[in-house]
N, C-alpha and C positions, 0 to 999 in steps of 0.2 A: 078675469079680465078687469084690467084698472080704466076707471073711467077716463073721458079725457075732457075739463072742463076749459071752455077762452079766459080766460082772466084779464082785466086792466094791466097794463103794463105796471101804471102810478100805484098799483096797491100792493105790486112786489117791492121787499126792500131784497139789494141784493148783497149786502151785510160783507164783513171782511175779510170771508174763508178764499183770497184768489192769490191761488200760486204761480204761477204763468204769466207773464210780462213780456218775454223777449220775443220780437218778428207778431206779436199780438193785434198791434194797427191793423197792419197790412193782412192778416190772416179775416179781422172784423171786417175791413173793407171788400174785401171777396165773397164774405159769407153774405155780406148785405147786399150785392150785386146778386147772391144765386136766392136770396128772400123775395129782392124785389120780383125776380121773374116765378120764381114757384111758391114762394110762401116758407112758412117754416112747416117743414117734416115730419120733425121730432120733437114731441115735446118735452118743457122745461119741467124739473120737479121743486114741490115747493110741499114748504108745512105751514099749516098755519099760524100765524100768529097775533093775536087779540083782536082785532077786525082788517087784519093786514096777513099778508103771506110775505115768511120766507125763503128767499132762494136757496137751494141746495146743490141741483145741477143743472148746468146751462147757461153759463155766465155768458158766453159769446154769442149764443144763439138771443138770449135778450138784446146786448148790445147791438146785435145787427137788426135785430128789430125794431129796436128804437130807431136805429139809424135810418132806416128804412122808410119812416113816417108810421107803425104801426101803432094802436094803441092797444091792441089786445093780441095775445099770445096762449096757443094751446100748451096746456099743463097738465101736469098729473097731479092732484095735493092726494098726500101721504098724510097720514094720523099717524103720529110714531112718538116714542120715548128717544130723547135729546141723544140715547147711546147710537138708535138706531139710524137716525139722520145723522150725526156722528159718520156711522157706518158708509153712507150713504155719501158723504164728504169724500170722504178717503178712497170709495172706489173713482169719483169724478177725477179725484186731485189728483192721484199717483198712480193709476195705471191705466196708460194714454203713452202711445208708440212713441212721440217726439217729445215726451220728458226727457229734458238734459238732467245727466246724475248730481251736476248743482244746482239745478231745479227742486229736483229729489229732497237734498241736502236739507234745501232752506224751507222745501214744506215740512219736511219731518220734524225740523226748529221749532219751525212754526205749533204745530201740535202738540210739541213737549213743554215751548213755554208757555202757550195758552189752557194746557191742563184737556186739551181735546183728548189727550190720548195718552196713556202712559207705554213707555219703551218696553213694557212686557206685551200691551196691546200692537204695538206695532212692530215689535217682531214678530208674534202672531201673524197676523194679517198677511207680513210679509212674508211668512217660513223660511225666517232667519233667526240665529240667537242674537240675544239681546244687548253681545260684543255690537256686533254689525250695526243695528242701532245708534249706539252710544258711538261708533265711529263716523257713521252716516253724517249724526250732528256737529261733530266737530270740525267738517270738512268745513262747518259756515267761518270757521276763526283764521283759517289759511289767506296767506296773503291773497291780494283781491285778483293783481297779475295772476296768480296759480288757477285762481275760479275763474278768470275771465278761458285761459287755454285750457281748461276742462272744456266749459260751458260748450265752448266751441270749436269742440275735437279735435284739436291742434295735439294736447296730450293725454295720453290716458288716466284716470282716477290713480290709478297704482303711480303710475310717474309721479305724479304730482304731491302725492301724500312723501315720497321722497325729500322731493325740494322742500315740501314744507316745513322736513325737521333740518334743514340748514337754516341755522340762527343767522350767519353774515348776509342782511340783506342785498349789499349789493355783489356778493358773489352769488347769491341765491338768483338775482335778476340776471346775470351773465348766462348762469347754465340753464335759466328758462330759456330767453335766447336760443343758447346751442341745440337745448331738447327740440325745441318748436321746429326751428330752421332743419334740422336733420332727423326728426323724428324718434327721438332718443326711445327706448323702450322702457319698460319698468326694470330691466335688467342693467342697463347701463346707470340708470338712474340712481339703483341702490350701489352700485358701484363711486359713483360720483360722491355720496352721502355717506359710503364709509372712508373714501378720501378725505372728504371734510373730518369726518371726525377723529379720524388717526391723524391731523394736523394740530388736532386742539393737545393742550396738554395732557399729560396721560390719566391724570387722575380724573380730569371732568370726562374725556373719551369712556374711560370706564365706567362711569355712570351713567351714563346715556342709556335708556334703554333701546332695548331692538324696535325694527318696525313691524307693527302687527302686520299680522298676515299677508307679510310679501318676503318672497325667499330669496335671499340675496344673491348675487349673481358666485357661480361657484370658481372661483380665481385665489389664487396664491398671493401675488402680489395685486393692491387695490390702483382703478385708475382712475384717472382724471383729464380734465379738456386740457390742451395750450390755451393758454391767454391770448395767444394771437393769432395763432392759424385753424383753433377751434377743433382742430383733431382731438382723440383721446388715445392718450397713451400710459402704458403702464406708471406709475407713480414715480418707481426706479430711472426711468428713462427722461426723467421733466426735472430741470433747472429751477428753482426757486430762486425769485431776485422778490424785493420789495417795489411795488408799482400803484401808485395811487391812480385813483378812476380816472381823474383828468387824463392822467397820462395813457390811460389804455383806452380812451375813447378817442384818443387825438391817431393813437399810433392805429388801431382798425380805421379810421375815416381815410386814412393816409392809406392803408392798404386795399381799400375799396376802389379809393381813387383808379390806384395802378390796376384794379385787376379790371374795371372799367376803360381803360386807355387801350386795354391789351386785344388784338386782333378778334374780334370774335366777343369782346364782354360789353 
């Protein structure tokens, strides 16, 4: 049985390990409405450190504490070697129901650049190999458009890792678009991204390598969206003309118009 000591709030520092930011307010604000009427529950874990404690779990439960007017807060302090608080990190950080996988992402970053954790530790941890790892991190380098329609499940991690090996950013922003709006799958996606690359010259197309761990969609001929009615159709069946962005943002605003005029839009 771990004891449960009140601590001062002012003699936790609660130090730089917080991954979770988005809808965070508004989550603290709640939590400190159900503080002010029952108190806190659960308490925070901390280690100590040189006439101070630091936080380890319980970020929001302090904030709402504070927020609360509280000055003291029930705690657990642990005596532990820095692997073990470590340890102890990573179960708070990363396994929690409403981690978005670019949550995920950017705490894993976060642990491999600050030396918390090495990609053999955290595949471990995870019971995954240490591919998945080293991919997990590289989600953070994808355009930001592609994490923001992760983040927030517009498209799936697999879609997304698609669009992000199309180099033409702004055709890469068109077919985020079409994916979002029609819910493209990871199967149309790879689809879309070996269109792209059978466009490019054949010698760069060949050296492209494939996408880890997503099996491309099984088709003979590869396909791709219309520029302007956003359907996908097979590559064979689509007209190539030369169209700068201006011109294809003017000609959809133009067909929004009409399909807004039209009985019923």
């Amino acid at each position: 049985m771990q004891e449960i000591k009140s601590l001062l709030i002012s003699l936790i520092e609660v130090g730089p390990h917080r991954q979770r930011t988005e809808g965070e307010d508004e989550e603290i604000q709640e939590l400190t409405a159900s503080v002010r009427r029952v108190g806190i529950i659960e308490p925070i874990i901390v280690v100590p450190k040189d006439d101070r404690f630091l936080l380890v779990a319980g970020h929001r439960r302090i904030a709402a504490a504070a927020a609360a007017g509280l000055t003291e807060i029930p705690a657990i302090v642990r005596e532990g070697t820095e692997a073990e608080t470590a340890e102890v990190r990573f179960a708070e950080n990363f396994f929690r129901l409403d981690l978005s996988p670019v949550e995920r992402a950017a705490a894993i970053r976060e642990c491999l650049d600050a030396g918390t954790m090495t990609i053999e530790e955290l595949a471990k941890s995870f019971h995954k190999k240490e591919q998945w790892v080293t991919n997990q991190a590289s989600m953070t380098t994808w355009a930001p458009e592609i994490l923001d329609a992760i983040h927030y499940r517009k498209i799936s991690v697999a879609a997304g890792r698609n669009l992000a090996l199309i180099g033409d950013h702004q055709y890469r922003a068109f077919l985020l678009t079409n994916a979002v709006e029609n819910g493209a799958s990871a199967r149309v996606t790879a689809a879309w991204l070996q269109g792209f690359q059978l466009s490019r010259p054949p010698e760069e197309a060949l050296n492209t390598p494939p996408v880890d761990g997503v099996q491309p969609a099984a088709i003979i001929v590869p396909q791709a969206p219309c520029l302007f009615c956003c359907g996908t159709f097979r590559t064979d069946a689509l007209n190539y003309m030369g169209v700068c962005g201006e011109c294809l943002a003017r000609f959809q605003q133009a067909q929004q118009n009409v399909d807004q005029q039209k009985p019923g839009g």
